[in-house]
N, C-alpha and C positions, 0 to 999 in steps of 0.2 A: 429496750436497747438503751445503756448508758451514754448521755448524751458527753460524757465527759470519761477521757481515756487515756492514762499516761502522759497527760497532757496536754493531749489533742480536744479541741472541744469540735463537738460536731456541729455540721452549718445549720441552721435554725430552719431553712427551708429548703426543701427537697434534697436533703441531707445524703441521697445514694446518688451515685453518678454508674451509670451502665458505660463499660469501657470499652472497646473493639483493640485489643493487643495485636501489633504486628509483628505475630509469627509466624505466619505464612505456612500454615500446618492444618491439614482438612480436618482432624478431628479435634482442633479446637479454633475454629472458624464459625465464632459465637462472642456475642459480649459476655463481660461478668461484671460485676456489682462491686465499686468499691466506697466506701465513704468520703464524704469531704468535711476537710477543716474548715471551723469560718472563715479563715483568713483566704481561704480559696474560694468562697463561695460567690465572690461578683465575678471572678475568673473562668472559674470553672463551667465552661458555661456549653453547650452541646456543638459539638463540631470543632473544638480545641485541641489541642495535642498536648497530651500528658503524658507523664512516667508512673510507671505503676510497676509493683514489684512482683512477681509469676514465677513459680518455684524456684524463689531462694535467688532469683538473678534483675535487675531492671530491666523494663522495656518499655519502648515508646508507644502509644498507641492515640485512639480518637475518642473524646467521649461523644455517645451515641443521642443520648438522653438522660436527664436529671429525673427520680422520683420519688416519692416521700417513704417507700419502705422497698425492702428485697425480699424476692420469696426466697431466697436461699436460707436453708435451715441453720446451717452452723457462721462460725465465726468471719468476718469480710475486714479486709485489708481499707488500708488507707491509702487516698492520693499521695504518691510521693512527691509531684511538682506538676505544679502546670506549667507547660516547656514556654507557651506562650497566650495571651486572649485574645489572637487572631483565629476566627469561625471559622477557621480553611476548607473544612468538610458542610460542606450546605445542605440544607435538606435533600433537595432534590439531586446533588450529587451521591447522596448517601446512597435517594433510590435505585439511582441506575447502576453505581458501581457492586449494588447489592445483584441487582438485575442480569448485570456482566457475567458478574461468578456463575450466578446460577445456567445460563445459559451456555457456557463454557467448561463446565463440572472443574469451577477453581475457586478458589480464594478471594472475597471483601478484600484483604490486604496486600495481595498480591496487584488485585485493581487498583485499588487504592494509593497502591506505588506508582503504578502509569498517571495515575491521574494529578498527583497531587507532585509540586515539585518538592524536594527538600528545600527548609527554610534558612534563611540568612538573617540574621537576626538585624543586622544592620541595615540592611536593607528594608528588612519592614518595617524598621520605624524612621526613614527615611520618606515614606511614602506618604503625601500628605494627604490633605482632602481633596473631595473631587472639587474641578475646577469650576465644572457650571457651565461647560459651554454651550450656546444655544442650537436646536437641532438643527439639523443641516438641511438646505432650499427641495424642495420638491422636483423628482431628478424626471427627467426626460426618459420614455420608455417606450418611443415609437420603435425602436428597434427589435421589438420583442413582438411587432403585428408580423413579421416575417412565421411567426410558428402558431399553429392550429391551440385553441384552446385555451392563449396567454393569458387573455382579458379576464376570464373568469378566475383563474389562478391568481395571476397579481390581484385581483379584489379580494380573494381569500385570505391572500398574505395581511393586504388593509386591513380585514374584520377579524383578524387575529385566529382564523379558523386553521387546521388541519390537514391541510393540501399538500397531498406528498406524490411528486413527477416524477418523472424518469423523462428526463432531457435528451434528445440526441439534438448536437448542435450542427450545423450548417455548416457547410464547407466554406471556408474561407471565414469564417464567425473569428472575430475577436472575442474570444471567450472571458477573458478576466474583466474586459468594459461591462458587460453583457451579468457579469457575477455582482461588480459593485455596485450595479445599478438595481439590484436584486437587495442587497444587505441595505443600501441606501433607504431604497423603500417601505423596506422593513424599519428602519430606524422612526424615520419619518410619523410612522403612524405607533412611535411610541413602543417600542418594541425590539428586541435584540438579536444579533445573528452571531452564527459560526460558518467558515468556510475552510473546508477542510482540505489541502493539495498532497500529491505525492512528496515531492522536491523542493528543495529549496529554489529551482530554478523556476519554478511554476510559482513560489511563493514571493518572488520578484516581481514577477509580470503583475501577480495581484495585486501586492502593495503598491506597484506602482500606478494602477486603475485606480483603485480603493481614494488614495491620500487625497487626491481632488476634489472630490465627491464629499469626505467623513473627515478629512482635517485629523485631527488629533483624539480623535473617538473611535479611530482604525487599532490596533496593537495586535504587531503579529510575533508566533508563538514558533521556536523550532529549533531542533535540536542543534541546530550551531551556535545558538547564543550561548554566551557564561549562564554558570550557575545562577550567578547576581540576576544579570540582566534578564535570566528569563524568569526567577522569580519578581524581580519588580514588574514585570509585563504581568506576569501574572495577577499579580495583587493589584494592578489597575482594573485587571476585567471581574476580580470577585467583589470589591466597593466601588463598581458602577461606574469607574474615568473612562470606561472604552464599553460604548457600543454595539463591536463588529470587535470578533475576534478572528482572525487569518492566521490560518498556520499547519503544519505536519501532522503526523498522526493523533499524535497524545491532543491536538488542539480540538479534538472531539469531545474532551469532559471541561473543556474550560469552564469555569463559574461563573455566566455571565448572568445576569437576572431576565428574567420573565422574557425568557429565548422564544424568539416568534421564528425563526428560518434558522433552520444545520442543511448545509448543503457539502457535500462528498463529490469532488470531481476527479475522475477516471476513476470508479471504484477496482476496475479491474487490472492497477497495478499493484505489483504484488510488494511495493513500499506502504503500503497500508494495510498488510497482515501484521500483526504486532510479534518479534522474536520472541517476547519474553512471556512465562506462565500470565494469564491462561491463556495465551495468543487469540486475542480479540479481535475482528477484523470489522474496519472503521467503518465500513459499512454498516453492518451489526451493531455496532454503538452508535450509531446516529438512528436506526429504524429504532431501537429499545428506546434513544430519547426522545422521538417525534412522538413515540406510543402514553412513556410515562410523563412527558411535557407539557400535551398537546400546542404541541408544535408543527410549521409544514418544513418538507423535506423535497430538497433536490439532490437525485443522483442522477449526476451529468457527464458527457464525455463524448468523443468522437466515435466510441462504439458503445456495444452494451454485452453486459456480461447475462448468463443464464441466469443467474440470482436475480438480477432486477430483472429478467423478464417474467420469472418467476413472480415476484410480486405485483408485475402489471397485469399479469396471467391472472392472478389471486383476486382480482380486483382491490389490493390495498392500496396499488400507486396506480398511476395514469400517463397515458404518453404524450410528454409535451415535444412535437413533430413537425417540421417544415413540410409545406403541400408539395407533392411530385412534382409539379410543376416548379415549385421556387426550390428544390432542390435539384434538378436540372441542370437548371439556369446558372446554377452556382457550382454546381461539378465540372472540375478539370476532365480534358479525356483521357481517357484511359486505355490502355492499349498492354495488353498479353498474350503468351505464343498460341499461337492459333493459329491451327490450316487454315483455318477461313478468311484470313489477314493475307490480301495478296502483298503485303510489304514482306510478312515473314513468308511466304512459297518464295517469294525470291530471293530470300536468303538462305539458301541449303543448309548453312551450320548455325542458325536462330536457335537450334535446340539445344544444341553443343557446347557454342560460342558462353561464354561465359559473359559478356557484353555484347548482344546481340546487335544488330545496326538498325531495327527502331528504335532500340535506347540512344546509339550514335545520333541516328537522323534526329530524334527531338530536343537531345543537349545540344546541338549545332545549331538547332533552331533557333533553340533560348538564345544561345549564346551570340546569333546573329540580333533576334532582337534587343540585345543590350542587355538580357535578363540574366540573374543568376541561377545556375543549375544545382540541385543537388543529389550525390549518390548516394544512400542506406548501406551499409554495410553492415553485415550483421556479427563479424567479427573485429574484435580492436588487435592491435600490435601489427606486426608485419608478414610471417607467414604462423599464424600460431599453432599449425600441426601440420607435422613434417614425416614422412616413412622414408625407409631405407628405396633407394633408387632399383636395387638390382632385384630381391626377393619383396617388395613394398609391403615389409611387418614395420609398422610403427612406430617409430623413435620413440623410448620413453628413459626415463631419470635412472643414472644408477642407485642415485642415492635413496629417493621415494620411490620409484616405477612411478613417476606423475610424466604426464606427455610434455613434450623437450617443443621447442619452438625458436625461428630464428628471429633475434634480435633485430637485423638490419640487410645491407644488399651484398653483407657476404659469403650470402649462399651461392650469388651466382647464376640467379636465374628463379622464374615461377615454377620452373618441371623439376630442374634437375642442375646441379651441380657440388663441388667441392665444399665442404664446410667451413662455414665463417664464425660469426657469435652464434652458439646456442646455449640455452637456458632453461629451465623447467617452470614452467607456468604455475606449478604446486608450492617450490620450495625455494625456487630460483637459483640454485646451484648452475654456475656454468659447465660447458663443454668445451672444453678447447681441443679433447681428441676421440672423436669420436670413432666406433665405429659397430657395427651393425652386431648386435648378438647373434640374429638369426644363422648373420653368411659371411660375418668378418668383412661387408663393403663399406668404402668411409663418404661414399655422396649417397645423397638424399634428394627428395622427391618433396612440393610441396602438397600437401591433401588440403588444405586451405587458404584461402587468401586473407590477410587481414586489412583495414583499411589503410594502415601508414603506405601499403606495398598499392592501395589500388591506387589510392593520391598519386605514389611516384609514377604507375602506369597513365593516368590519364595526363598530367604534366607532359607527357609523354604524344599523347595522342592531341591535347589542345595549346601546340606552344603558344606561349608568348598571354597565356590565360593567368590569372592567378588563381592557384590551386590550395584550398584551406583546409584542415583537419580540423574536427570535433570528435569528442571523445575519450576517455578513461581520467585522467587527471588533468585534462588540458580541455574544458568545454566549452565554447564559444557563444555567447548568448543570443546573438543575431551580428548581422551583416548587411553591409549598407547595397543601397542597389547598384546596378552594372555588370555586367558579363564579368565572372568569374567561376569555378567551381567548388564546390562546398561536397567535402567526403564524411559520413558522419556515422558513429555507428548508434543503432535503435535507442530513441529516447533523449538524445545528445544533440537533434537539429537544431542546429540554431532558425530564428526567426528572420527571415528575409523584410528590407524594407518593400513595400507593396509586392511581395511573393516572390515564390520560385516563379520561372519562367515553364520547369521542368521538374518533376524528380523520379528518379531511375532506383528500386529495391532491384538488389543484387543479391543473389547467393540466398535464394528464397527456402530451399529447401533446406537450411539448416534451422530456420524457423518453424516447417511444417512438417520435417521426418523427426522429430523430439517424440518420443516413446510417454509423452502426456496427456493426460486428460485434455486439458485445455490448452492445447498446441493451437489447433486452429481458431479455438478462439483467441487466443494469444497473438495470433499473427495479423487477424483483422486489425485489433484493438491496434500496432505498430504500423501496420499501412493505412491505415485510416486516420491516423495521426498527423503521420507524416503528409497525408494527401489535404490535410487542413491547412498546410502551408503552401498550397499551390494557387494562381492565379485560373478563373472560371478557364473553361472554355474557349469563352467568347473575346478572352484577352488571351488568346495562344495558349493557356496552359496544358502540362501535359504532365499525365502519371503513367508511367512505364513498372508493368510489374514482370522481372524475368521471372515465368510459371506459366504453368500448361492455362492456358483460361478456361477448359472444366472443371476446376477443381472448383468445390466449392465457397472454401476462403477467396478464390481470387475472384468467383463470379459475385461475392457480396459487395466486393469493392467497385467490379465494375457496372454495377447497378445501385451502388451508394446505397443498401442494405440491411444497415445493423440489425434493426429491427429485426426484419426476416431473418438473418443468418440465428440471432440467439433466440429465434423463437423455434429454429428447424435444431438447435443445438440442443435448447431445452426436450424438444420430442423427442431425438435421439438419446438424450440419458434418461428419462421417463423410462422409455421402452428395455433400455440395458441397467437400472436402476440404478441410476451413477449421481452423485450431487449436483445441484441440488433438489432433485427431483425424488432426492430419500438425506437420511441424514447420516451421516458414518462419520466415524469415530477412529482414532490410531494409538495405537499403543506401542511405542517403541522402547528397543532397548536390546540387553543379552536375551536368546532365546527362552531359556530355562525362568530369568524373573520373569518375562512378558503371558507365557503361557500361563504360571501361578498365578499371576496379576487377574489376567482374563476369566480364570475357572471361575474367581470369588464378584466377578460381576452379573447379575441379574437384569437379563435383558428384557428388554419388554416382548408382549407374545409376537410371536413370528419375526421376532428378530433373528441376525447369524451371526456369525462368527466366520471370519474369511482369513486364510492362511493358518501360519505366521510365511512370512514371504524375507525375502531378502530387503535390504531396506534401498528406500529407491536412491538412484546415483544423484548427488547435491546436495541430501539433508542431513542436515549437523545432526552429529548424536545428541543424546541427550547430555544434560550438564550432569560432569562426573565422570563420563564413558572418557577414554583415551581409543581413538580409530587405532593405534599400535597394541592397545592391549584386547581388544575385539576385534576376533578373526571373523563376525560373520554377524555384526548386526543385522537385526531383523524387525518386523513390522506385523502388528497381527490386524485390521479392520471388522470395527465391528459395526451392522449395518441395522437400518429401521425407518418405517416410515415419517415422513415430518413431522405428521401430528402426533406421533412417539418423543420428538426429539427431546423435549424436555425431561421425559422418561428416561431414556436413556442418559442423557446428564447428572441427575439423582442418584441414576445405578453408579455410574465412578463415580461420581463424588462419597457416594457412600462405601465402596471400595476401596476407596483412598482413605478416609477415615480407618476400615479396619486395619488399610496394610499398615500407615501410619503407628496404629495402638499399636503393633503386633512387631515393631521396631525394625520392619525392612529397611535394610541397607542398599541394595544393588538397585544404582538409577532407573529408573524409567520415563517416557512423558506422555503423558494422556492428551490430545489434544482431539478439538472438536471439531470438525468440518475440517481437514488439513487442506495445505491448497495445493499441494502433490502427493497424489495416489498411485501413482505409476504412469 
């Protein structure tokens, strides 16, 4: 090989640079070999972002590694530029984002995108060296003898060993105190943490635990910041200024060094499945980095999903669990419709009543002892679905057919009256004259209640109270203590100072009649939330759930649970082979590409193939599809046992490389584990 070429002289040492091109294309989701100039070669250095030129067009990519020769037989390109010699890509980010794809049958680059932010150039050389501050005092962690098993864990954290829990927290648990006393620990003995939340409103509460404790070696990470700001955060946590990284989902591949604790709390909201190829879910990228890090792992939260019990099942994690007893002691009561409740036999309409009067009796309680009460609502706006009064078909949009909804109180009533503002929840086109396609009537019916309409009603029921809304664009972060009520719909509660007095879940069944896999575990994982914001027992508290107290989601709650519930969840999908007790796959898209798609995958033995089915109500097409120009997307699953599942990821991944070569046009999306199966 001429070391000298049109000008270019080649670098003296390890003269090939292996490149990863971001083009986000499965069959060329591989490095390739290009050379470097000397002038690049203190530059060019592994984990840089360079421009390199790919039939006949530039593109950006990462070099992977430097080496003294390429087996490639014929002629190799040149470095066009090094974009910049910031390392952004780190070893050990390499491995897991390599790890992701493969796990998810996608794309190094497409990872690679979540992971890494775009850079600003001015900002990163605005960034200077690390400051040097001294580690932070030795935290206090008597709070943590409240759970079975601490001691041994937090010493694992110290000896930098592998310990990976499945946390259910305590009722009444200040959970973010409870988290930075964890990363704290971890710093402590020399060692680095991530903590990963749904929300940015969860990612408040931590920051504001954290900053006492870590000072300015906290830097949290989340998709509200600028561009700027979140790369300069960034570039603190890859050259070592920040210790402890907090933040949203993407905050799972932060570049922190010699990571001792990733910890994922609520893994079971559905704000940490990733939208974007290969939709990663932060769970899954924290268990691959605890694997390839060795690192310990917390997945934490007021309930538990089948997945981690699956892995405590597995014996890979361990449950870290308050004793029956100290969970007791700290459960609010709890009360739902049951004949055997002589409060509800004396209420004849407890089953009817849409506010039953032990939800009345316990809000009146609170509200006598000075406490603030809260209701759940599980719908936002005011009536947001509304039928014709006379023949009760549906209201829906002339202009989409999306379901129509009233704006405010000029309907005229919760049953029945004249039309005031309606709107369409889809497209927002108003109503101003309505009238029934079915039977030509112009009043309507409401089929639901939302929270603005329950606020007005209970105003109604507690004069002279102050009545407060949480919810949609308007959320309320906490409230001070005192008799007032608090309307809020799932996820939106604000934090009471030293707790609800009470809180009332309303309108149960539109959380547990959902045509989902994981309804009912969806619906613990919301009252069991919600019930972390209540005062014990033994201080008056009280959780009111309107629902039959057979069912099984409401018996988890009123025996404080989790555990149980996803350990009898996990048996039930075992037995019906539902995830994650197997591993299935989706293919969406036009019917016609999704079945060609499917024929050229090779499944592993005793794998199936299930539908194509219609595709389920809520999931986005894939990108490209227009829902006006698909009259009838559809959905194919394709199913296998776990210890197939990498098998099966191989198979599309290698499917997608042919459709790829073979220059299909018509979108489709493969994804792995989806988190709605019907």
């Amino acid at each position: 090989m001429s070391t000298v070429t049109k000008g270019r002289e080649l670098a003296p040492d390890l003269p090939i640079a292996r490149v990863l091109p971001a083009l986000g294309l499965a069959h060329l989701d591989r490095p390739f070999d290009y050379q470097v100039q000397t002038d690049q070669h203190l530059d060019a250095q592994p984990g840089v972002r360079v421009r390199v030129r790919f039939s006949g067009r530039l593109v950006d990519g990462f070099i992977l590694e430097r080496v003294a020769a390429s087996e490639h037989p014929g002629k190799l390109g040149w470095l066009e530029r090094v974009i910049s010699a910031e390392q952004v890509l780190t070893p050990e980010l390499a491995v897991l984002a390599r790890a992701v794809a493969d796990r998810y049958a996608g794309t190094m680059t497409d990872v690679l995108r979540l992971a890494i932010p775009a850079r600003h150039a001015r900002t990163e050389q605005a960034v200077g060296p690390p400051p040097g501050t001294p580690k932070p005092p030795t935290v206090d962690l008597d709070a943590w003898d409240a759970y079975q098993h601490s001691d041994s864990f937090l010493t694992a954290i110290a000896e930098g060993k592998a310990a990976r829990a499945a946390w259910q927290v305590l009722p009444g648990e200040d959970w973010p105190a409870r988290l930075a006393e964890l990363a704290c620990h971890t710093v402590v003995h020399g060692r680095s943490a991530i903590i990963v939340v749904p929300d940015q409103r969860d990612l408040v509460r931590l920051e504001t635990a954290c900053e006492p404790l870590l000072g300015d070696r906290v830097v949290s990470l989340s998709a509200g910041l600028g561009p700027s700001a979140r790369y300069r955060r960034w570039l603190r946590a890859l050259r070592g200024q920040a210790s402890v990284v907090i933040g949203t989902r993407s905050a799972a591949f932060a570049p922190v060094p010699d990571l001792g604790l990733i910890v994922v709390w609520d893994d079971g909201d559905d704000s940490l499945c990733e939208p974007r190829a290969p939709y990663p879910h932060t769970r899954e990228v924290a268990v691959l980095r605890s694997h390839s890090e060795t690192c310990a792992l917390v997945l934490g939260g007021a309930a538990r999903t089948a997945e981690t019990q699956a892995l405590v099942n597995a014996g890979w994690a361990h449950d870290l669990t308050g004793a029956r007893a100290t969970v007791r002691q700290r459960t609010p009561r709890v009360h739902a419709l049951s004949d055997e409740d002589n409060r509800i036999t004396r209420d004849p309409l407890a089953r009817s009543a849409r506010i039953p009067a032990v939800a009345f009796d316990a809000a009146r309680a609170a509200i006598a002892a000075d406490a603030p009460v809260l209701f759940s609502v599980p719908r936002r706006g005011y009536l947001p679905s509304l039928a014709c009064e006379r023949c009760r078909a549906q209201v829906r949009c002339r202009r989409c057919h999306g379901p129509m909804q009233a704006d405010g109180p000029g309907v005229g009533g919760a049953h029945a009256g004249s039309v005031g503002s309606l709107s369409c929840r889809w497209c927002g086109h108003p109503e101003t004259d309505f009238r029934c396609a079915e039977c030509g009537f112009t009043k309507v019916r409401a089929l639901t209640t939302g929270a603005r309409r329950t606020a007005e009603e209970l105003g109604r029921a507690f004069p002279g109270v102050p009545v407060l809304t949480s919810g949609g664009d308007k959320i309320v972060a906490s409230v001070d203590a005192g008799a007032r009520v608090v309307v809020s719909t799932p996820g939106a509660e604000p934090v009471a100072d030293g707790g609800y007095g009470a809180v009332v879940l309303l309108d149960t069944w539109a959380q547990l009649d959902r045509p989902e896999l994981r309804a009912g575990e969806e619906a613990v994982r919301r009252w069991l939330s919600a019930g972390l914001l209540v005062r014990p027992h033994g201080e008056g508290g009280a959780l009111v759930i309107v629902a039959d107290a057979g069912l099984a989601p409401v018996q988890a709650v009123i025996r404080w649970d989790p555990v149980g519930f996803a350990d009898q969840e996990l048996s039930q999908r075992t037995e019906l082979a539902f995830p994650p007790a197997v591993t299935m796959a989706s293919i969406d898209g036009e019917g016609p590409a999704i079945l060609a798609f499917a024929e050229t995958v090779e499944l592993p033995a005793g794998g199936e193939m299930l539908g194509p089915v219609e595709l389920p109500p809520g999931v986005r097409l894939p990108s490209g599809l227009n829902r006006d120009e698909v009259s009838d997307p559809q959905r194919i699953l394709l199913r296998c046992t776990r210890a197939q599942g990498r098998e099966l990821a191989a198979a599309l991944h290698a499917a997608q490389v042919a459709r790829n070569a073979q220059h299909e046009s018509a979108p489709i999306r493969v994804q792995m584990d989806p988190p709605t199966i019907g």
